[in-house]
C-alpha positions as CSV (number, residue, x, y, z in Angstrom):
1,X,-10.4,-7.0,61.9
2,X,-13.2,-4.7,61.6
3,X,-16.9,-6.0,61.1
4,X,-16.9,-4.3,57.9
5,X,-13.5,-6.2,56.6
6,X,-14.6,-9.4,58.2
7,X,-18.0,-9.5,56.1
8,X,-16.1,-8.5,52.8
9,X,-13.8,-11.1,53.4
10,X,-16.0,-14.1,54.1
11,X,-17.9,-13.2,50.8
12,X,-17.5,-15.5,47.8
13,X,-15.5,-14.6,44.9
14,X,-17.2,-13.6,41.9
15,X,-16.7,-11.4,38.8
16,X,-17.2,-8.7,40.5
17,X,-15.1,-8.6,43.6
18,X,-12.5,-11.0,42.7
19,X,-8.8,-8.9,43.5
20,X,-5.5,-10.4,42.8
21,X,-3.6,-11.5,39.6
22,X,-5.3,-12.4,36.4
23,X,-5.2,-14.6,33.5
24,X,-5.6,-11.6,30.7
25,X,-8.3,-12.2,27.7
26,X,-6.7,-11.5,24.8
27,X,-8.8,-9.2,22.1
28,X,-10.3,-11.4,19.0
29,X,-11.4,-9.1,16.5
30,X,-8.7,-6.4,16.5
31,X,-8.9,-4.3,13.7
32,X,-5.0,-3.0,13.4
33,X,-3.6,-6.5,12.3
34,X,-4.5,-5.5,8.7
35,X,-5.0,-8.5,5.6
36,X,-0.7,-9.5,6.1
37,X,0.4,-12.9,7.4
38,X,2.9,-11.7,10.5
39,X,6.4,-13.0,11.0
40,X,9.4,-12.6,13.2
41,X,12.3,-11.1,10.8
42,X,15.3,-13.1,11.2
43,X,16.8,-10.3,12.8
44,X,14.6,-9.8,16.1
45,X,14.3,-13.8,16.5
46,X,15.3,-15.2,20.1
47,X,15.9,-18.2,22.0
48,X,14.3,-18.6,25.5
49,X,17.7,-17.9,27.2
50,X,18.6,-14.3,25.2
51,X,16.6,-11.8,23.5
52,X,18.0,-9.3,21.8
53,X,18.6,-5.4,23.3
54,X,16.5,-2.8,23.5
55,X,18.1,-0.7,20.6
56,X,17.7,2.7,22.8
57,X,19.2,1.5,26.2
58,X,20.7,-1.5,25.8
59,X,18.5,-3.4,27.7
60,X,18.2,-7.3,27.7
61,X,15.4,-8.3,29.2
62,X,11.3,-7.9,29.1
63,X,12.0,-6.5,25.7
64,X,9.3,-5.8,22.2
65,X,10.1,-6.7,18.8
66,X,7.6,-4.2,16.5
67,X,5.3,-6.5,14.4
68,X,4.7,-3.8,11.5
69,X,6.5,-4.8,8.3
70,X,10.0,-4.2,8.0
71,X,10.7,-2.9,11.2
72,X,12.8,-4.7,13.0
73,X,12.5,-2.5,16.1
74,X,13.4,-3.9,19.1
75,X,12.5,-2.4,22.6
76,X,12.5,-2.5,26.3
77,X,8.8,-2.8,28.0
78,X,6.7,0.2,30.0
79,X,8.1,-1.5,33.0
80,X,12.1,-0.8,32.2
81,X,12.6,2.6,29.8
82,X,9.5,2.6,27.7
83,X,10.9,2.4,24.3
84,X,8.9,0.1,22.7
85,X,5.7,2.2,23.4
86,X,8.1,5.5,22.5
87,X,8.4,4.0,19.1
88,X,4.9,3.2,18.5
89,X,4.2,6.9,19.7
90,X,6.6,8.2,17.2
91,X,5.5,5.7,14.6
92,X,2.3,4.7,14.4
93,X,3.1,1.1,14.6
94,X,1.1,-0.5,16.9
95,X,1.4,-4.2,16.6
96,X,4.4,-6.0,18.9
97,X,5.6,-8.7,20.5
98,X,6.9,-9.6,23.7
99,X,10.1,-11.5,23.7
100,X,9.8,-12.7,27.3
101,X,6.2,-14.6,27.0
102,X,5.5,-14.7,22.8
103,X,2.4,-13.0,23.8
104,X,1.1,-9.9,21.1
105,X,0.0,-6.4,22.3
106,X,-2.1,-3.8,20.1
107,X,-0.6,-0.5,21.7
108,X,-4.5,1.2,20.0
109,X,-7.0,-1.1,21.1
110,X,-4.1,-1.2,24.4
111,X,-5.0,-4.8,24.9
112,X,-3.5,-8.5,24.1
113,X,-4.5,-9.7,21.1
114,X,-4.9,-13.1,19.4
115,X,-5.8,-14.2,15.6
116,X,-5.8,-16.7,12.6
117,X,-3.4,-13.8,11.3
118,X,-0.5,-14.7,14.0
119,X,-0.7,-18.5,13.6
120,X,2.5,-18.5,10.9
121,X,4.2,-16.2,13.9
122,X,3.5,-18.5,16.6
123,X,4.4,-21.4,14.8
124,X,7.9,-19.4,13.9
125,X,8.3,-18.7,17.5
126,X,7.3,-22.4,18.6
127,X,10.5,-23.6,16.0
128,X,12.8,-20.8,17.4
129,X,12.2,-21.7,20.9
130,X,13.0,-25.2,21.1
């Protein structure tokens, strides 16, 4: 090991050279949520052991369900086809939720989010889960 890798190594971790995987800070104060209460339509709901397929590919697992009202989009995740973030391209709709981890993306502010506006959601999703 070189001196150089040796002294970067010994250092202590802080906020600014810590490397590895994260726990992700959602965004509080997105401004896309809009005034609405959201909910899962009974359509795009899921248990823990089966979400429902990417309507594009076919695809079962890591998949979206679009947020924006009366969509009942479901897609497969940037990591499998990419046709949940084709549909909010084509669409506009930028509000969605991940069906492997409950967890809410904002495809503008490209960032987690979390709100008071998503408690009737995750208490849907706590109910549909069990």
């Amino acid at each position: 090991m070189s001196q150089s890798n040796k002294s970067a190594s010994s250092q202590p971790m802080n906020e600014d050279n810590r490397t590895g995987p994260f726990a992700i800070e959602p965004k509080y104060d997105c401004p896309h949520l809009g005034d609405r209460a959201y909910i899962l339509l009974q359509s795009t709901q899921h248990d823990e052991n089966h979400q429902p397929p990417c309507a594009d590919c076919g695809e079962s697992q890591e998949n979206w369900s679009c947020l924006h009202e009366n969509c009942q989009y479901i897609g497969c995740s940037r990591y499998q086809q990419k046709h949940m973030l084709n549909h909010h391209e084509s669409t506009g709709h930028n509000i969605c939720l991940s069906l492997s981890d409950n967890s809410v993306f904002c495809y503008a502010c490209d960032s987690y989010i979390d709100s008071p506006q998503l408690q009737n959601l995750k208490l849907q999703l706590t109910r549909t889960t069990r």
